[in-house]
ZADO-1210 file (C-alpha; in nm, 4 decimals, padded with zeros to 6 digits):
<atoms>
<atom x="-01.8065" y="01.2844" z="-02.0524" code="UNK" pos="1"/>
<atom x="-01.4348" y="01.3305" z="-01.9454" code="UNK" pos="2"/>
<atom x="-01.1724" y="01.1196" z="-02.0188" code="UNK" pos="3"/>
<atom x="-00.9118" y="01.1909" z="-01.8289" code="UNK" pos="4"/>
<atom x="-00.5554" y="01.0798" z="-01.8988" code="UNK" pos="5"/>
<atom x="-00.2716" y="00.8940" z="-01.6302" code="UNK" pos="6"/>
<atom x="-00.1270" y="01.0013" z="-01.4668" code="UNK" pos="7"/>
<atom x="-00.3788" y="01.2330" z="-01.3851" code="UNK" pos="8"/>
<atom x="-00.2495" y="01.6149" z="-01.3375" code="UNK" pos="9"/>
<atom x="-00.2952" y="01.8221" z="-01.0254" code="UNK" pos="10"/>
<atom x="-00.4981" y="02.0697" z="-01.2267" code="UNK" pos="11"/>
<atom x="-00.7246" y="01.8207" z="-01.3839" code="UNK" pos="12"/>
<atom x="-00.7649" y="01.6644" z="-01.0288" code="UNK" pos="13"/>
<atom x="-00.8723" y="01.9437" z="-00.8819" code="UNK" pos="14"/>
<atom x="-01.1034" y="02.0804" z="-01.1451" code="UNK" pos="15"/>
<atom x="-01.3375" y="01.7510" z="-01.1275" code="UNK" pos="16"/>
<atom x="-01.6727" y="01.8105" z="-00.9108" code="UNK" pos="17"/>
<atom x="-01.8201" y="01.6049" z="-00.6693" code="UNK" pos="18"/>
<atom x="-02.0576" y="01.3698" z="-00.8555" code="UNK" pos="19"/>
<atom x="-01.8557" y="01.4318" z="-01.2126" code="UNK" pos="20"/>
<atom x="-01.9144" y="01.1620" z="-01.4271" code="UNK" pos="21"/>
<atom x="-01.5296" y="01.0833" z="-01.6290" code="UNK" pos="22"/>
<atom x="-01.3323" y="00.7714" z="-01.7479" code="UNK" pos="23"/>
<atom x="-00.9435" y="00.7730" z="-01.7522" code="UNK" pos="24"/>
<atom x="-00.6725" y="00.6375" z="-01.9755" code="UNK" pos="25"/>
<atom x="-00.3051" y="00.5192" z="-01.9121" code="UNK" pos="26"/>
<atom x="-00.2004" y="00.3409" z="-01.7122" code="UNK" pos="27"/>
<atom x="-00.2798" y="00.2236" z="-01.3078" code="UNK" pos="28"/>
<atom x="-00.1802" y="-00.0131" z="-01.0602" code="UNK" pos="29"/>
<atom x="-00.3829" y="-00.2909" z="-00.8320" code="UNK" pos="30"/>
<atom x="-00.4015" y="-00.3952" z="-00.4794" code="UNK" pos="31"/>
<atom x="-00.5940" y="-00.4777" z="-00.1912" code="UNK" pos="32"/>
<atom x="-00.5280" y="-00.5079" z="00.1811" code="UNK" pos="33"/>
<atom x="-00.1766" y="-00.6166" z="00.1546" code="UNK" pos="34"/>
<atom x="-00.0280" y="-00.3991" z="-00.0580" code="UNK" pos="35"/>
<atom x="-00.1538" y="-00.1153" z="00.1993" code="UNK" pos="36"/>
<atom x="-00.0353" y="-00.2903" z="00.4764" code="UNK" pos="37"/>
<atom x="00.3507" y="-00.3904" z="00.3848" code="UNK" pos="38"/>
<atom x="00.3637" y="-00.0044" z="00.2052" code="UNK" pos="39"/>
<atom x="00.3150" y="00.1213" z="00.5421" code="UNK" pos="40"/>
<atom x="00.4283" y="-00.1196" z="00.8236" code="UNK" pos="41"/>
<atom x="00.6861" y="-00.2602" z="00.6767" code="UNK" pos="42"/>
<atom x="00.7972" y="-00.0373" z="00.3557" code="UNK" pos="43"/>
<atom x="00.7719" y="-00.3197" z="00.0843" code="UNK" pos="44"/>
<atom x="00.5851" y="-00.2075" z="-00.1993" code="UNK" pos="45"/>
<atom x="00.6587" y="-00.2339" z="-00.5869" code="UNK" pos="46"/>
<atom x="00.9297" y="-00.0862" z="-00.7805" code="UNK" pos="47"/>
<atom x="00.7283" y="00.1399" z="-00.9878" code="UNK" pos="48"/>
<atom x="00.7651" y="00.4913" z="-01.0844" code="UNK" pos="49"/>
<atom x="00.4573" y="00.6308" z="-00.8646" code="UNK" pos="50"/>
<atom x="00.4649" y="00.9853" z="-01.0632" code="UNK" pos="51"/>
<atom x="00.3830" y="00.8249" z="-01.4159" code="UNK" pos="52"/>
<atom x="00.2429" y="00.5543" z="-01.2390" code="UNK" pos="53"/>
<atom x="00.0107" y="00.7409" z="-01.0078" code="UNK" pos="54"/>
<atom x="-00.3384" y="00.5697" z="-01.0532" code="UNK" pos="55"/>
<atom x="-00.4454" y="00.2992" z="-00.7226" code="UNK" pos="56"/>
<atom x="-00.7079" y="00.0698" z="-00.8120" code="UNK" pos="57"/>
<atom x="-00.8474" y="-00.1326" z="-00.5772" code="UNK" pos="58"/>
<atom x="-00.9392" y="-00.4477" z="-00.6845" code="UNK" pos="59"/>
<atom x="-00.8765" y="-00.7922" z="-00.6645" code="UNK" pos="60"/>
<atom x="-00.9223" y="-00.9485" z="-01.0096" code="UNK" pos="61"/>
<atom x="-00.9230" y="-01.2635" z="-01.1848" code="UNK" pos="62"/>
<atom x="-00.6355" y="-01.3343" z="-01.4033" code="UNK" pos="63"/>
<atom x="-00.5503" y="-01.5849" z="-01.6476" code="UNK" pos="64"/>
<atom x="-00.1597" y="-01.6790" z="-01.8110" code="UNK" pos="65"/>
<atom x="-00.1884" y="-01.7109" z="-02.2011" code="UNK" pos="66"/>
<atom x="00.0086" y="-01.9940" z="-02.3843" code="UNK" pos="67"/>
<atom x="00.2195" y="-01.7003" z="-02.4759" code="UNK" pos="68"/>
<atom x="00.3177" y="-01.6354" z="-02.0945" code="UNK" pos="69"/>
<atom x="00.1217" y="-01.3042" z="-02.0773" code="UNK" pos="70"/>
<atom x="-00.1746" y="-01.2585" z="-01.8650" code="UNK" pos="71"/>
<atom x="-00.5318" y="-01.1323" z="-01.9533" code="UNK" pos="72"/>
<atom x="-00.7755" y="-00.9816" z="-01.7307" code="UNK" pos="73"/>
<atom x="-01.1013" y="-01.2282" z="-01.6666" code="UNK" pos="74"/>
<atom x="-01.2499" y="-00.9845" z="-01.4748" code="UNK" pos="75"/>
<atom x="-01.1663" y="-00.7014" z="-01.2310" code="UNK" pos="76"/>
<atom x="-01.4347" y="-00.5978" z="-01.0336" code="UNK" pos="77"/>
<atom x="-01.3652" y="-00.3013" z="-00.7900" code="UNK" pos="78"/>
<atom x="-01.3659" y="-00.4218" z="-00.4259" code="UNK" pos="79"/>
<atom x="-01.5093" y="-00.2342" z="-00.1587" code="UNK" pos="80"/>
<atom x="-01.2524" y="00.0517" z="-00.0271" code="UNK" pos="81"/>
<atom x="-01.3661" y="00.2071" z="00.2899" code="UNK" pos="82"/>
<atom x="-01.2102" y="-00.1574" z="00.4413" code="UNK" pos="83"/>
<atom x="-00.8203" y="00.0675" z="00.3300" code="UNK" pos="84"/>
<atom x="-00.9291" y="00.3416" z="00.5627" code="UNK" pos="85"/>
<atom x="-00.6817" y="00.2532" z="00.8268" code="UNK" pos="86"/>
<atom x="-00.4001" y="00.2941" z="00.6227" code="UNK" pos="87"/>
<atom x="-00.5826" y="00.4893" z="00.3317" code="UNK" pos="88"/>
<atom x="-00.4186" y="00.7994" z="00.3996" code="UNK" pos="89"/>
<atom x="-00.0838" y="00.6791" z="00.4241" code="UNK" pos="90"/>
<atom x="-00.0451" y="00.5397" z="00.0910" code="UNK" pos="91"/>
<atom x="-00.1953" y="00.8457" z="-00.0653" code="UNK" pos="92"/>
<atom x="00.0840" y="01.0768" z="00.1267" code="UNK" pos="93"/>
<atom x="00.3726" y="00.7966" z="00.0756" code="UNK" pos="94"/>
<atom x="00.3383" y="00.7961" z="-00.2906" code="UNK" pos="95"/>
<atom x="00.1279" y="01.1558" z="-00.3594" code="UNK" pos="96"/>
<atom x="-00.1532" y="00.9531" z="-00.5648" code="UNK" pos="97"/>
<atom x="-00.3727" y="01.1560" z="-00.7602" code="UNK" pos="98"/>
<atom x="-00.6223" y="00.9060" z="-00.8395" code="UNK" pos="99"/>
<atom x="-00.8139" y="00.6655" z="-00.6208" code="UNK" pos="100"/>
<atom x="-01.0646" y="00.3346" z="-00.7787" code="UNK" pos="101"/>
<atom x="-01.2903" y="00.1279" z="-00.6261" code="UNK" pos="102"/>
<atom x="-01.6151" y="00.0807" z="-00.4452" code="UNK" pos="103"/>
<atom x="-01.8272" y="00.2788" z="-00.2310" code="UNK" pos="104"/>
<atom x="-01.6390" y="00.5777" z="-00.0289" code="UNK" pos="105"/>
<atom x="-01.3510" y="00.5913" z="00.2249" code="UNK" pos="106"/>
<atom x="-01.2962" y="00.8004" z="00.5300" code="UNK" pos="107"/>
<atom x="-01.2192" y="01.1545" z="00.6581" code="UNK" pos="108"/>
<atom x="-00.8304" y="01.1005" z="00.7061" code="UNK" pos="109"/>
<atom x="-00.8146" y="00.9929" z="00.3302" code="UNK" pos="110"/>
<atom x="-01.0268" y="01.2766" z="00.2115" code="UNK" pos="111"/>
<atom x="-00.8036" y="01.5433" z="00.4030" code="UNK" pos="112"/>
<atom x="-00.5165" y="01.3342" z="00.2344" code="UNK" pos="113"/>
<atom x="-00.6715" y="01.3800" z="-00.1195" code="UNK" pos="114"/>
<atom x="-00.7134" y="01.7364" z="-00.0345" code="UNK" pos="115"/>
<atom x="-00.3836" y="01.7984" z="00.0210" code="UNK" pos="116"/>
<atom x="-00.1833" y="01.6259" z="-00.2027" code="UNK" pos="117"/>
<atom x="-00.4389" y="01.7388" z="-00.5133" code="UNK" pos="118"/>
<atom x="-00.6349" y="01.4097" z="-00.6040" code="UNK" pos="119"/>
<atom x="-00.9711" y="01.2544" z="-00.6353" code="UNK" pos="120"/>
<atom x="-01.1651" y="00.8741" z="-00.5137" code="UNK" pos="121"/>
<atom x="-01.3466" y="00.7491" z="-00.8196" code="UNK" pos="122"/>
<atom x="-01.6145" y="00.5203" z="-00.7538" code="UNK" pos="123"/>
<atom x="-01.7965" y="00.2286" z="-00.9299" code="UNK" pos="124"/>
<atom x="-02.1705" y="00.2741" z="-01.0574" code="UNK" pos="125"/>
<atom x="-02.3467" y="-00.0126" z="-01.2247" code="UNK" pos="126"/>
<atom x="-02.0180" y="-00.1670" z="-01.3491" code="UNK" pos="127"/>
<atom x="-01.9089" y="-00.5422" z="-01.3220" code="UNK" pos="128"/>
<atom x="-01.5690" y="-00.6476" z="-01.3168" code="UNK" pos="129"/>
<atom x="-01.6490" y="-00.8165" z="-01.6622" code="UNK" pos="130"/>
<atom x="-01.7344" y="-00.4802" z="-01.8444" code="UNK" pos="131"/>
<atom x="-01.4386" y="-00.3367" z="-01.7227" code="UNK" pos="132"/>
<atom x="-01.2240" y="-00.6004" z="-01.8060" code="UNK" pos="133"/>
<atom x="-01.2374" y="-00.4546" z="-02.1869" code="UNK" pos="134"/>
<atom x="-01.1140" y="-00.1529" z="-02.1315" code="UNK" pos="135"/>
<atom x="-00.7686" y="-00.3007" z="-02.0118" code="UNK" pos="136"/>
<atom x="-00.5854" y="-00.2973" z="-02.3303" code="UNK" pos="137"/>
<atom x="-00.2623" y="-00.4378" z="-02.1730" code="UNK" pos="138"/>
<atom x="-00.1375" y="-00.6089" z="-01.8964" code="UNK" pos="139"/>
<atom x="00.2370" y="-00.4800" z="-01.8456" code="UNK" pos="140"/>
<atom x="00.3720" y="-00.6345" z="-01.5311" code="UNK" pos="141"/>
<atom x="00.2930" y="-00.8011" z="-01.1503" code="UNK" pos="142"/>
<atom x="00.4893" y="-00.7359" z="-00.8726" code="UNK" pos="143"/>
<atom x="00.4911" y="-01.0194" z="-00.6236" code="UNK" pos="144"/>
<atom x="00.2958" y="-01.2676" z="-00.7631" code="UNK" pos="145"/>
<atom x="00.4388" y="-01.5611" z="-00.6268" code="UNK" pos="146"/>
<atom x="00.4411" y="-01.4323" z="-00.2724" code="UNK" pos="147"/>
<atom x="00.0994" y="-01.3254" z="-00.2447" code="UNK" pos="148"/>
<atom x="-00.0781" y="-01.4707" z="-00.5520" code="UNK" pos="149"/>
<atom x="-00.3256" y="-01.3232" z="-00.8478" code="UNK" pos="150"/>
<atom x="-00.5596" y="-01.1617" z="-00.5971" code="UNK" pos="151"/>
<atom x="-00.2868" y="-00.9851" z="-00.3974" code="UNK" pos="152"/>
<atom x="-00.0329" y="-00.8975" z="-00.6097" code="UNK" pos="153"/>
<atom x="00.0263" y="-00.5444" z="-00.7976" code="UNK" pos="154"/>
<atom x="-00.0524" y="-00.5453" z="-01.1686" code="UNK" pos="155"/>
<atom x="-00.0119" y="-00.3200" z="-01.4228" code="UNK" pos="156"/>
<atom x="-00.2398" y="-00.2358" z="-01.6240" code="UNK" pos="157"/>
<atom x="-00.3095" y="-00.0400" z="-01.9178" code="UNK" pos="158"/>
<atom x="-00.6536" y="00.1005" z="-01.9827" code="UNK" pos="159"/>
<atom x="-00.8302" y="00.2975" z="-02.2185" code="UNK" pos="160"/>
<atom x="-01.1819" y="00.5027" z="-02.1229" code="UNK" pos="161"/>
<atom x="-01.1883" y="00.3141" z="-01.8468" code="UNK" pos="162"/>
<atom x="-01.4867" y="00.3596" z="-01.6181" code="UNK" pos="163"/>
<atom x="-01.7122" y="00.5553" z="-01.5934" code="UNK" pos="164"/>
<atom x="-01.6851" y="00.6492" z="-01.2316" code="UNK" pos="165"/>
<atom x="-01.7847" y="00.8915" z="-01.0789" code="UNK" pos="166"/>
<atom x="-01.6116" y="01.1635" z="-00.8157" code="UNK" pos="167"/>
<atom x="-01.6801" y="01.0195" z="-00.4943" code="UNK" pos="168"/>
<atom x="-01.4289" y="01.2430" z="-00.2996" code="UNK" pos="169"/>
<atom x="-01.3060" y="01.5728" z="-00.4629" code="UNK" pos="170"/>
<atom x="-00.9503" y="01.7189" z="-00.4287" code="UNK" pos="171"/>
<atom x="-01.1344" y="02.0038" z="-00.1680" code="UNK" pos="172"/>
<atom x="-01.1646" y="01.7064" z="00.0640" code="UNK" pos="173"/>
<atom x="-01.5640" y="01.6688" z="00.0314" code="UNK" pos="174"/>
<atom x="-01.7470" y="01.3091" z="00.0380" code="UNK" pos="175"/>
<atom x="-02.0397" y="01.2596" z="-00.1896" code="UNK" pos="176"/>
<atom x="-02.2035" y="00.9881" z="00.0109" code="UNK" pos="177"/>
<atom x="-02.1512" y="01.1926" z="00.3238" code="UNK" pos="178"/>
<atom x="-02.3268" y="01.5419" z="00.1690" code="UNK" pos="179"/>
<atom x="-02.5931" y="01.2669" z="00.0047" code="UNK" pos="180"/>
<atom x="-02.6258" y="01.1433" z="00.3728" code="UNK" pos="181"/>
<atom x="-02.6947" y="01.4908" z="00.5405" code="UNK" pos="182"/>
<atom x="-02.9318" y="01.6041" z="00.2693" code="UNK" pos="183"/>
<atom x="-03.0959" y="01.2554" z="00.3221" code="UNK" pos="184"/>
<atom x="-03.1182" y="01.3400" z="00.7015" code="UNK" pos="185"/>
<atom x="-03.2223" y="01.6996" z="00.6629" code="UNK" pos="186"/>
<atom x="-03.5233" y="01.5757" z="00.4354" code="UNK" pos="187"/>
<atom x="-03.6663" y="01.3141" z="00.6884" code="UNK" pos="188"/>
<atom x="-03.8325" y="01.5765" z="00.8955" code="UNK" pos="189"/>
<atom x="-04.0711" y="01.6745" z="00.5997" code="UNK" pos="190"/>
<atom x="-04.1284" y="01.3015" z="00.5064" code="UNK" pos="191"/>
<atom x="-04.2696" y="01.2346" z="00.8673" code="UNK" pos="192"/>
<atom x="-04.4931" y="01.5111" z="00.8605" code="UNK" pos="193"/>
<atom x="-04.6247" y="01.4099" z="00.4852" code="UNK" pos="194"/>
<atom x="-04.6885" y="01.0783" z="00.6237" code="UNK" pos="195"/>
<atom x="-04.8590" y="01.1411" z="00.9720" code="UNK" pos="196"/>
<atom x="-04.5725" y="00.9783" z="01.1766" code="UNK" pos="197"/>
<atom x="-04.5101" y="01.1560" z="01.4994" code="UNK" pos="198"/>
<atom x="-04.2415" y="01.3441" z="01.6147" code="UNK" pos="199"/>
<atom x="-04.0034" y="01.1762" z="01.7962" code="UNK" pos="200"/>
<atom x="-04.1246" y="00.7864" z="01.6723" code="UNK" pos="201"/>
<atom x="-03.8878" y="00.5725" z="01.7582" code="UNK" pos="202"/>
<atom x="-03.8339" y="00.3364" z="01.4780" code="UNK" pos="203"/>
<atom x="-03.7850" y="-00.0672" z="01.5995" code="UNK" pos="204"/>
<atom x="-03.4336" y="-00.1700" z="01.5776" code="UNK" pos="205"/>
<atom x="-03.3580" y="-00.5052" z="01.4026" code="UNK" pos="206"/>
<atom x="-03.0754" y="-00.7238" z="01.4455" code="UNK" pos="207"/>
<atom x="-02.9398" y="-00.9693" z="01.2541" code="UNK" pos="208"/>
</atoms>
């Protein structure tokens, strides 16, 4: 398995394949719905150098302030990113990220935005926030934490082998869960036939 190292390259970015198992070392940032939002409606976002600083994770984790004054990681459990589609694509122009964490898949505008800039969505697979929370071998700063709190704010964090994810969106703008989707689709024809069900059943809807 990969381990790729942050801030990831153009050339590393683009030579990962849809599906690709890796893990990645160095160091990323955090945030959630507000960090997206002020970045792009209002231009507030964190004085960080966003070329050696290049990795977004999206999470909103549990922190806790040592006697000391520094901060360990409780957990940090990815949080679900298709939610940042709305503005996904602006943050990943704004600040040319090459690297993408969370949970699940985004959209079509962020995947043409990965495509062009050179970068990659990673995506959780039978992680917990817990696990993970090993691999961050340093917390180096937080941006903001007393305006919008520990879930919020923008940490820093350092990680090592961190992961694994996998590639959920390539830098050629393809979606893993949307080509698992349309091979899913294009299958269902021959599983109806193997199992007697007519053509054109119409399945009962359920609502919640």
């Amino acid at each position: 398995m990969k381990d790729i190292k942050l801030p990831m390259s153009e050339a590393d970015a683009r030579s990962l394949q849809l599906g690709e198992m890796i893990t990645v070392s160095g160091l990323l940032f955090t945030g959630r719905s507000r960090f997206h939002i002020r970045a792009i409606e209002d231009n507030v976002f964190p004085p960080v150098d966003y070329e050696k600083i290049n990795c977004f994770f999206h999470v909103g984790p549990v922190m806790k302030q040592l006697e000391n004054g520094e901060w360990s990681v409780v957990s940090c459990e990815p949080t679900s990113s298709i939610r940042f589609e709305r503005y996904g694509a602006d943050v990943v122009r704004k600040f040319k990220l090459r690297t993408l964490i969370g949970k699940t898949t985004m959209g079509p505008r962020t995947a043409e935005a990965l495509r062009e800039v050179g970068g990659v969505y990673l995506s959780k697979i039978g992680l917990s926030g817990n696990a993970l929370r090993g691999q961050v071998r340093k917390v180096h700063n937080v941006y903001f934490l007393d305006e919008l709190g520990k879930t919020e704010c923008t940490w820093i964090y350092e990680v090592e082998h961190f992961g694994p994810f996998f590639v959920a969106m390539d830098a050629q703008g393809n979606n893993y869960f949307e080509q698992l989707s349309r091979e899913a689709e294009s299958r269902m024809p021959e599983i109806e036939r193997k199992l007697n069900i007519p053509v054109g059943y119409d399945y009962t809807e359920v609502n919640g």
